[in-house]
C-alpha positions, 0 to 999 in steps of 0.5 A: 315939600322940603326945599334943598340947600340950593333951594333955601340959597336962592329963597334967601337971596330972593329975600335979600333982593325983593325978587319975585317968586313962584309958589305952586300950590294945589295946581295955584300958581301965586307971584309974590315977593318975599319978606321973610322965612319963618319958622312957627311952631314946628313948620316953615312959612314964606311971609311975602306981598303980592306985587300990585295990590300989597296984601299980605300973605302967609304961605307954608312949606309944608303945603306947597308944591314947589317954589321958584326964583322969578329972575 
């Protein structure tokens, strides 16, 4: 997937603000809260937390249906 100006705007801003976000992936939906946007080796990675326990994880782009700013 590639995220759109109006994408990457809200993800940031997400970030900024600890809002949740919506990642589809494989018919999965996971509610996280966002830390950071990285780029590793040549692909983009969301790092969030889940909301209620705090685990991290590592959710890449590039395997991802869609992504959504949970207002």
């Amino acid at each position: 997937m590639q995220l759109t100006v109006k994408q990457y705007d809200a993800l940031e801003h997400a970030i900024a603000r600890g809002h949740r976000i919506a990642v589809f992936r494989r018919g999965t939906e996971f509610l996280v809260i966002p830390e950071r946007l990285v780029l590793r080796g040549r692909r983009e990675c969301i790092e969030a937390r889940h909301p209620t326990t705090g685990d991290h994880l590592t959710l890449w782009l590039d395997e991802t249906d869609s992504v959504e700013v949970v207002r």
